[in-house]
DRENKOLGU-82217 format. One record per residue (C-alpha): residue number from 1; x, y, z. Coordinates in Angstrom, 1 decimal, always signed. Example, Ala and Ser with C-alpha at 12.3 -4.5 7.8 and 13.67 -1.06 7.14 Angstrom:
2
<1 <+12.3 -4.5 +7.8>>,
<2 <+13.7 -1.1 +7.1>>,
This chain:
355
<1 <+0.0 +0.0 +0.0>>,
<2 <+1.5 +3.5 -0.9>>,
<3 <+1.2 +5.8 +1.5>>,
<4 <+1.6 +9.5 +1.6>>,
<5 <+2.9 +12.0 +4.7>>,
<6 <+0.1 +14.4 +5.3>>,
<7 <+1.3 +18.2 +5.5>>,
<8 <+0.6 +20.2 +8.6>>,
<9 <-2.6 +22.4 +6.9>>,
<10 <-4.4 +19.4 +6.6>>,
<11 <-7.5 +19.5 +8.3>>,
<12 <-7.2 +17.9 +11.9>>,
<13 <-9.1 +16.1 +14.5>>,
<14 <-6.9 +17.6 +17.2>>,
<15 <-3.5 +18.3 +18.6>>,
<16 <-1.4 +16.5 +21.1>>,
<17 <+0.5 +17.8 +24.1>>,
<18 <+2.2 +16.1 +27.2>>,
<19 <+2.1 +17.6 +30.3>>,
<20 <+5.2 +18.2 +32.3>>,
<21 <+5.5 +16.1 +35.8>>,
<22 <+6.5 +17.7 +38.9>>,
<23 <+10.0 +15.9 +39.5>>,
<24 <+10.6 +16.4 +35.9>>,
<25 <+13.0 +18.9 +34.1>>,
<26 <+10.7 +21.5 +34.1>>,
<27 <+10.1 +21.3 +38.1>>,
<28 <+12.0 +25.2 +38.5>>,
<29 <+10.0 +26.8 +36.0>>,
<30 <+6.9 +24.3 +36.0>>,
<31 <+4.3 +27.0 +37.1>>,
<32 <+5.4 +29.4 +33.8>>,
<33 <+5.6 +26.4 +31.3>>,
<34 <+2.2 +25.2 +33.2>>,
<35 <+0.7 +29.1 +32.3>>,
<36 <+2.3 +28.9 +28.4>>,
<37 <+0.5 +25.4 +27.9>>,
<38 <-2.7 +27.0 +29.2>>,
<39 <-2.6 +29.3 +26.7>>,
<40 <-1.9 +27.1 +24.0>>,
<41 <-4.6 +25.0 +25.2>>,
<42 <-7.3 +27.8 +24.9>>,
<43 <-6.5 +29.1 +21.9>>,
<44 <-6.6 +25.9 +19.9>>,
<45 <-9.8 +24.7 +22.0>>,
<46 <-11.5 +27.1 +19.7>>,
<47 <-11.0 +25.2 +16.8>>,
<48 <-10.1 +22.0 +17.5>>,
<49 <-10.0 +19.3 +20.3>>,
<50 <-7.0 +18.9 +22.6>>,
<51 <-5.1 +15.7 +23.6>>,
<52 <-3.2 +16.2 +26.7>>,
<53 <-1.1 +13.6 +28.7>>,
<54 <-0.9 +13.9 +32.4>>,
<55 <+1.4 +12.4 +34.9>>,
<56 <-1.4 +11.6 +37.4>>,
<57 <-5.4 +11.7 +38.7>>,
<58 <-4.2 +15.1 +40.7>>,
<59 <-3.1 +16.7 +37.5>>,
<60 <-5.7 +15.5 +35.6>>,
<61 <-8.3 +16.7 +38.1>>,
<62 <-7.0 +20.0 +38.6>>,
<63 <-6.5 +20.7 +34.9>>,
<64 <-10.2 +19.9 +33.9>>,
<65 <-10.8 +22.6 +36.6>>,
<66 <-8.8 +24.8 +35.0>>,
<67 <-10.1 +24.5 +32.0>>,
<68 <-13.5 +24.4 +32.9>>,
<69 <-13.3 +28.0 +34.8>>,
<70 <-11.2 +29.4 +31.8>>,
<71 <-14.4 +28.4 +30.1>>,
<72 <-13.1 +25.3 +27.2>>,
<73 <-15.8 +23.1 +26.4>>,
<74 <-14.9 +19.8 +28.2>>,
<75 <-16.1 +18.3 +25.3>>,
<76 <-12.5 +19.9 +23.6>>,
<77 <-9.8 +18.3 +26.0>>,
<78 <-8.9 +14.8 +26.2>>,
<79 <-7.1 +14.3 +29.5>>,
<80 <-5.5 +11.2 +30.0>>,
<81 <-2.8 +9.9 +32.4>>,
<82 <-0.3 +8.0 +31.0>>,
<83 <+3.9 +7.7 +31.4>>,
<84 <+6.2 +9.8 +30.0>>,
<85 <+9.5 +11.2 +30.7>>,
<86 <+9.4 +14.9 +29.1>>,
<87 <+7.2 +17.4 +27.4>>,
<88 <+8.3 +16.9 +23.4>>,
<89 <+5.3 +16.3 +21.7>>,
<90 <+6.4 +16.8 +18.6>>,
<91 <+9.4 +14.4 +18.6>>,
<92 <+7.6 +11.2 +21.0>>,
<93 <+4.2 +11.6 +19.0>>,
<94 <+3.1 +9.2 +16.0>>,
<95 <+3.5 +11.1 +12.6>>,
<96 <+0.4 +9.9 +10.3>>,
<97 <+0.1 +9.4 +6.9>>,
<98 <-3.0 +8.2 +4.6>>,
<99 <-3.2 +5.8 +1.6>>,
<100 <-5.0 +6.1 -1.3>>,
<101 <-8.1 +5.0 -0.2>>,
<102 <-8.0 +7.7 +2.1>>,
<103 <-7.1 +5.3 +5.5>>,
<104 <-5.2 +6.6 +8.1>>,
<105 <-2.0 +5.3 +9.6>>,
<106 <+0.1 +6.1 +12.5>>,
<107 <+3.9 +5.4 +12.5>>,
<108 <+5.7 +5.4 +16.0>>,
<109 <+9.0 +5.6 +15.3>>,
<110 <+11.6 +5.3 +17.4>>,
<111 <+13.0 +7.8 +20.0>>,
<112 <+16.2 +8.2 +21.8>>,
<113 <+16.2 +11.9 +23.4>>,
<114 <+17.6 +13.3 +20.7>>,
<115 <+20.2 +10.8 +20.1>>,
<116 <+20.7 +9.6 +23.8>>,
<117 <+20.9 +12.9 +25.5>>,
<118 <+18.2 +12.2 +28.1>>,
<119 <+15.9 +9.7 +29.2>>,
<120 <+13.5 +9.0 +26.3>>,
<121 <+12.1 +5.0 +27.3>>,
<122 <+8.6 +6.1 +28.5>>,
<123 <+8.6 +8.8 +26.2>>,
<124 <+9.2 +6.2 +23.0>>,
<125 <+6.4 +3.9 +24.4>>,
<126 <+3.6 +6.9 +24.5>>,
<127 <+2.3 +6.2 +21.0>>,
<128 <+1.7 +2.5 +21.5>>,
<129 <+0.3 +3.2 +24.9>>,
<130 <-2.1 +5.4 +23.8>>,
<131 <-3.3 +2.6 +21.3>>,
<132 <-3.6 +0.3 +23.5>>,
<133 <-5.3 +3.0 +25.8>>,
<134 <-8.0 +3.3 +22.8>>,
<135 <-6.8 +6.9 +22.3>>,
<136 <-6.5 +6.9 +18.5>>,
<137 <-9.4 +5.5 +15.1>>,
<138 <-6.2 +4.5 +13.4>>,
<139 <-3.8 +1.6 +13.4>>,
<140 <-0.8 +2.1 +14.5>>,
<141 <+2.8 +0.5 +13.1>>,
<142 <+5.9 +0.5 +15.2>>,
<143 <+9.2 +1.2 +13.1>>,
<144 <+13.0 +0.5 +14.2>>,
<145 <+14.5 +3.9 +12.3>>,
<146 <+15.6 +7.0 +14.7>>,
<147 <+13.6 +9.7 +13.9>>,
<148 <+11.7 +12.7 +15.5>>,
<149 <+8.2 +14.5 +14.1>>,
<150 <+11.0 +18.0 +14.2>>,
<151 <+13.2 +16.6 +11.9>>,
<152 <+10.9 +16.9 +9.0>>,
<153 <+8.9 +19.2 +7.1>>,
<154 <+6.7 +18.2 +3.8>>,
<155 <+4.3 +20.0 +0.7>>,
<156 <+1.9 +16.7 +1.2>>,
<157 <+3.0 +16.1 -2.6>>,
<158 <+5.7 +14.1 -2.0>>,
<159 <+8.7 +16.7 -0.8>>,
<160 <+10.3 +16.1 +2.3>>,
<161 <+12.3 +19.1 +3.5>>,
<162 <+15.2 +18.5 +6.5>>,
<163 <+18.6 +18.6 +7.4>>,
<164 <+21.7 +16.2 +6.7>>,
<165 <+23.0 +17.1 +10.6>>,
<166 <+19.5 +15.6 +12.2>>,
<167 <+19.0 +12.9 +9.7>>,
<168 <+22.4 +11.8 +8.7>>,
<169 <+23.7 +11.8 +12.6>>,
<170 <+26.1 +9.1 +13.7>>,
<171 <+23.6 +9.6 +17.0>>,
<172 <+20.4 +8.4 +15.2>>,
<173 <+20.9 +5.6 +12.4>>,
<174 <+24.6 +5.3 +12.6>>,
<175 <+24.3 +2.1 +10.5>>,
<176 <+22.3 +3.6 +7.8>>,
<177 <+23.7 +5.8 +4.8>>,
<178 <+21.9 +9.0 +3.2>>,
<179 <+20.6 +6.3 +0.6>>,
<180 <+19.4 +4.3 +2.7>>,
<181 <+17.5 +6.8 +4.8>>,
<182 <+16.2 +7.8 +1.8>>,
<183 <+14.9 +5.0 +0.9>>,
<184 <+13.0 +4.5 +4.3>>,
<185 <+11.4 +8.1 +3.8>>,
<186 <+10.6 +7.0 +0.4>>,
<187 <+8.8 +3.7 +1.7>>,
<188 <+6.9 +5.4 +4.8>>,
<189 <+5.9 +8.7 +3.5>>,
<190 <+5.5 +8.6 -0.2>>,
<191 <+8.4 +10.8 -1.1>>,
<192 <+9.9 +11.1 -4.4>>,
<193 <+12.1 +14.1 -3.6>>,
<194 <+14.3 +15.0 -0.4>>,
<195 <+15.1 +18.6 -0.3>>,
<196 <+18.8 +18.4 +2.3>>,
<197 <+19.9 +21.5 +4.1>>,
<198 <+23.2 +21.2 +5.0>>,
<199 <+23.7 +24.4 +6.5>>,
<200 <+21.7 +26.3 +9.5>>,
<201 <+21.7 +25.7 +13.4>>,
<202 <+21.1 +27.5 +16.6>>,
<203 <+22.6 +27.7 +20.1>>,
<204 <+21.2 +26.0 +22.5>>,
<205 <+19.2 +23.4 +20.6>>,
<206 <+19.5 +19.9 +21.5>>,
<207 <+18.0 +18.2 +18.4>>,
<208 <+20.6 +18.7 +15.8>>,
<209 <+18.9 +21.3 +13.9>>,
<210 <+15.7 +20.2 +13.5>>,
<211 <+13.9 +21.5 +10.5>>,
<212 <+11.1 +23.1 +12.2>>,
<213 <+13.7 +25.5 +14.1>>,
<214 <+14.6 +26.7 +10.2>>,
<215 <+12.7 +26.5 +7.7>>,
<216 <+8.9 +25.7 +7.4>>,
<217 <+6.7 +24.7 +4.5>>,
<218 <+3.7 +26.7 +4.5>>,
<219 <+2.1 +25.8 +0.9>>,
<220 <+3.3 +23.4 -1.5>>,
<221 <+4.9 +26.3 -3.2>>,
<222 <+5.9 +28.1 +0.0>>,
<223 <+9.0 +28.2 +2.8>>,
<224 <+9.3 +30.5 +5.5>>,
<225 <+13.2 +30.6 +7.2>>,
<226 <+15.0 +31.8 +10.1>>,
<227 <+17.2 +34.9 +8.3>>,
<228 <+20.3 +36.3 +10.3>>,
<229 <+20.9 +39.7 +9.1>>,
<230 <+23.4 +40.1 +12.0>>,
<231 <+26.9 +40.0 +10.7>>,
<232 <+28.4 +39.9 +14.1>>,
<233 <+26.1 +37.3 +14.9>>,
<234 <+27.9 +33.8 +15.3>>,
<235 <+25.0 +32.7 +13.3>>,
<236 <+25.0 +34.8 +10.2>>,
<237 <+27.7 +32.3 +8.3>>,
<238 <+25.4 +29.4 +8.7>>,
<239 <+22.0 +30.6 +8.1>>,
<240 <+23.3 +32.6 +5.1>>,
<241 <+24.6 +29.7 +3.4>>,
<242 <+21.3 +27.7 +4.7>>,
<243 <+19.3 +30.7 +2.6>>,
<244 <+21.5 +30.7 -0.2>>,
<245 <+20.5 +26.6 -0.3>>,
<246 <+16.6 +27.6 -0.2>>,
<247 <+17.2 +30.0 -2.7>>,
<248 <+18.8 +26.8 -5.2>>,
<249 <+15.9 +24.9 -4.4>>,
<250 <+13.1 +24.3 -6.9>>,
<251 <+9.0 +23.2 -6.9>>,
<252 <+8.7 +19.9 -8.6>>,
<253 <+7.7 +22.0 -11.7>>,
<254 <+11.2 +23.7 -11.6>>,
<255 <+10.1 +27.2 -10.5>>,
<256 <+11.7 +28.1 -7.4>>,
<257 <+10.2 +28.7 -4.2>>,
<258 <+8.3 +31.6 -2.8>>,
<259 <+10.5 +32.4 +0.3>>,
<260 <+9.4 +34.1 +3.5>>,
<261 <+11.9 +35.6 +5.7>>,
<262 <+11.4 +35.1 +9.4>>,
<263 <+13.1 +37.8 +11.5>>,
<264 <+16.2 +37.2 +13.9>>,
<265 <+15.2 +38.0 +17.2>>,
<266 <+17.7 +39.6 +19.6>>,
<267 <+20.0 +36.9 +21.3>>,
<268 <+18.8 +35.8 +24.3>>,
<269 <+20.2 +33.9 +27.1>>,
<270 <+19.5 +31.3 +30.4>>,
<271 <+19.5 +33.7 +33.1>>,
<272 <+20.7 +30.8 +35.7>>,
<273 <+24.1 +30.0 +33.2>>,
<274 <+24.6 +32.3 +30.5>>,
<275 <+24.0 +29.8 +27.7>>,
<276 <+22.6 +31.0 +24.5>>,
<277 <+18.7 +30.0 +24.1>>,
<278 <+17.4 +28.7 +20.8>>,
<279 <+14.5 +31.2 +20.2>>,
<280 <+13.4 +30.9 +16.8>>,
<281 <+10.1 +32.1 +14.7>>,
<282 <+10.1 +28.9 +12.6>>,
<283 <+8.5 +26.8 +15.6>>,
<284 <+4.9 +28.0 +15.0>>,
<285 <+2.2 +25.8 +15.0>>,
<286 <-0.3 +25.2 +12.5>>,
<287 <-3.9 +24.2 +13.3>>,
<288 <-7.1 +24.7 +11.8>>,
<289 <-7.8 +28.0 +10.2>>,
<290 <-5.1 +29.6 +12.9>>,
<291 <-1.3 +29.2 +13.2>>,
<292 <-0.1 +29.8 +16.8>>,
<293 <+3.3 +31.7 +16.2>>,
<294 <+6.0 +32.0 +19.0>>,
<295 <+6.9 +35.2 +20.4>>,
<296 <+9.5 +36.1 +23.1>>,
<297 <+8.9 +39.9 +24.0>>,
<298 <+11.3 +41.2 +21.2>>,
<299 <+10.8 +43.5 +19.2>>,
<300 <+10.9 +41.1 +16.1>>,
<301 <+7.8 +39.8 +16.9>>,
<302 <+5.6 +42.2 +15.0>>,
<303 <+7.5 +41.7 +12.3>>,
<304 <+7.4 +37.8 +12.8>>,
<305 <+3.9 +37.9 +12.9>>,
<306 <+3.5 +40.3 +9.7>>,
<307 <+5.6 +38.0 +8.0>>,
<308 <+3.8 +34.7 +8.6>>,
<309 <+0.2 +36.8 +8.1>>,
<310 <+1.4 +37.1 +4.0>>,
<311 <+2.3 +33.3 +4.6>>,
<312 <-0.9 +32.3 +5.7>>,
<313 <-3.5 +34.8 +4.5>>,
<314 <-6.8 +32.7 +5.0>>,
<315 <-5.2 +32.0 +9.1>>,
<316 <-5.9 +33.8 +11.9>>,
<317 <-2.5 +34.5 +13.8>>,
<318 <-2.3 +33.6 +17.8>>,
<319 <+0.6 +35.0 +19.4>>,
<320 <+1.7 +32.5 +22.3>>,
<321 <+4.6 +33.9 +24.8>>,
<322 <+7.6 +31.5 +24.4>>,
<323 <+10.0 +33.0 +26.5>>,
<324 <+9.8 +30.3 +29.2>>,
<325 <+9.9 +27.3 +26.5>>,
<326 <+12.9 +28.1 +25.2>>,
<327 <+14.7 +27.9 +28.8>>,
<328 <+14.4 +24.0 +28.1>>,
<329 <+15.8 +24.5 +24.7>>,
<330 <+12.7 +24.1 +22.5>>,
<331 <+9.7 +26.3 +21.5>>,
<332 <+5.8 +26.1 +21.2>>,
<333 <+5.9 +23.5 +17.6>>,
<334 <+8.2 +21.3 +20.0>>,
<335 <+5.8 +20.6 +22.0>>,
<336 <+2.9 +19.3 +19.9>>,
<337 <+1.8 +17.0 +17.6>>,
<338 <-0.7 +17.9 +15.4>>,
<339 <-3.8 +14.8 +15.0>>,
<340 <-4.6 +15.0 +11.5>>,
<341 <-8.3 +14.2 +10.8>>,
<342 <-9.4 +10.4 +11.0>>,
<343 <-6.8 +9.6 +13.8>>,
<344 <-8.1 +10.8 +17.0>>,
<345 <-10.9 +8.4 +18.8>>,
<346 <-14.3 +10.5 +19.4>>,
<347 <-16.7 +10.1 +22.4>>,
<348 <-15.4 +9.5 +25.6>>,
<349 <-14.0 +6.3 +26.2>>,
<350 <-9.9 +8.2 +25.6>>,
<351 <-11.3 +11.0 +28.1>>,
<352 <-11.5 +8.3 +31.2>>,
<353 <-8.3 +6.0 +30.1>>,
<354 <-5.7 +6.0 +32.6>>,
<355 <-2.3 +3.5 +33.4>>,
């Protein structure tokens, strides 16, 4: 059966979020990464339903609360307790494709932390748990290769945009070659075309340079990047070579791509050790009929926001305050999954699962 990777502005059931746990990373700044999820919560609950994992019945209970006097329809949220080790969504969440009879699949691939650099076992076991839980109207298929939801980006027509320093990591599939890899991409997602960056990072991320910290597809015909126009920025080098590659790139019908420049906010940095953070505009979210865009309290952030309004013209744009995110080296796309349409069980038999 040939499948195809579905692209993020296809019309969803929900989106997917795992709640931090009190002993967990986050423990320092849990009550300001608890008030950023809230937000992100209410804003999508307008438009679509909202899957979040919990670490316990006290949680659970005191988030239904929450969102019940913040006035979501309970009828939105999914709460379910279940084991996990961190708040990644997007890289510990099933990536779905459909077939051309229009059935949905799940693949759970598997996850390390980001090529072993933190505990990742619960985290890699989510997915399946959650089928078993009765959490999802799809099948779900379990594969061996190393790979996270951030590391790729698709046009739905069989383009897969990423980078050779996640993909081609001696920390993810050490045993596999680019051709290989390839191959695999080619097999699970219906891709004829893989469009490899092999410039762009940031300070402070832990993922290898993800795609979605980048460069974003936002139309088949459409990319929106992270531009440096800092030349004293340690940066610039690597993000203007990473443009210069976007620029090179063509459509399948050879024409190149419309490209959006995201601005370069101002460097910003972990107030506890100094360390550069990884805040980026490329993380936003897309959902239906609004895209939730990161913002930091910079002054870039109009701009960020005017830009990705010409991206997404028929979107409403919801500003979400990521200044807390990033202090755990991620931002608000890194921690969800979006449940494209068909995957996500309906009544109520998910909302009262629990380990």
């Amino acid at each position: 059966m040939t499948y195809r990777l579905l692209p993020e502005w296809y019309p969803q059931d929900g989106i997917q979020l795992t709640w931090p746990r009190h002993d967990g990373d986050w423990a320092p700044l849990l009550s300001r990464i608890e008030a950023t999820l809230e937000r992100i919560v209410i804003a999508t609950a307008h438009y679509q339903r909202v899957l979040i994992c919990v670490p316990d019945e006290l949680t659970k209970a005191r988030l239904a609360a929450t969102f019940d006097a913040y006035g979501v329809p309970a009828e939105q949220l999914l709460l379910i307790v279940a084991p996990t080790d961190d708040t990644w969504a997007r890289d510990h969440g099933p990536i779905s494709v459909v077939d051309t009879q229009g059935q949905r699949l799940m693949l759970d691939y598997t996850f390390t932390g980001w090529g072993g650099k933190f505990p990742a076992e619960r985290d890699n076991q989510l997915t399946q748990w959650l089928a078993d839980a009765g959490i999802w109207s799809c099948p779900v298929e379990s594969r061996d290769l190393v790979l996270e939801g951030g590391g790729i980006e698709t046009d739905g027509e069989g383009t897969l945009l990423t980078t050779q320093a996640c993909l081609l990591n001696p920390n993810r599939n050490p045993s596999l070659s680019r051709e290989q890899v390839e191959s695999q991409l080619a097999q699970d997602f219906g891709v004829d075309r893989v469009l490899w960056l092999a410039n762009g990072h940031l300070e402070g991320d832990d993922t290898d340079s993800h795609i979605d910290t980048l460069a974003r597809f936002c139309d088949p015909a459409t990319i929106a990047y992270v531009r440096c126009d800092d030349p004293s920025d340690p940066h610039y080098p690597a993000l203007v070579a990473m443009e210069q590659e976007l620029q090179a790139f063509r459509q399948r019908n050879g024409a190149p791509y419309r490209l959006i420049a995201l601005p370069w906010p101002q460097a910003c940095f972990d107030p506890e050790d100094g360390h550069r953070l990884p805040a980026t505009y490329a993380n936003f979210l897309i959902i239906n009929q609004a895209v939730l865009v990161p913002t930091y309290g910079d002054p870039a952030d109009v701009t960020a926001l005017q830009a990705l309004a010409d991206a997404f013209p028929n979107h409403t744009l919801i500003p979400i305050d990521c200044t807390s995110v990033i202090r755990q080296h991620g931002s608000l796309h890194c921690l969800t999954m979006q449940l494209p349409q068909g995957t996500l069980a309906q009544g109520t038999l998910a909302a009262t699962a629990t380990c």
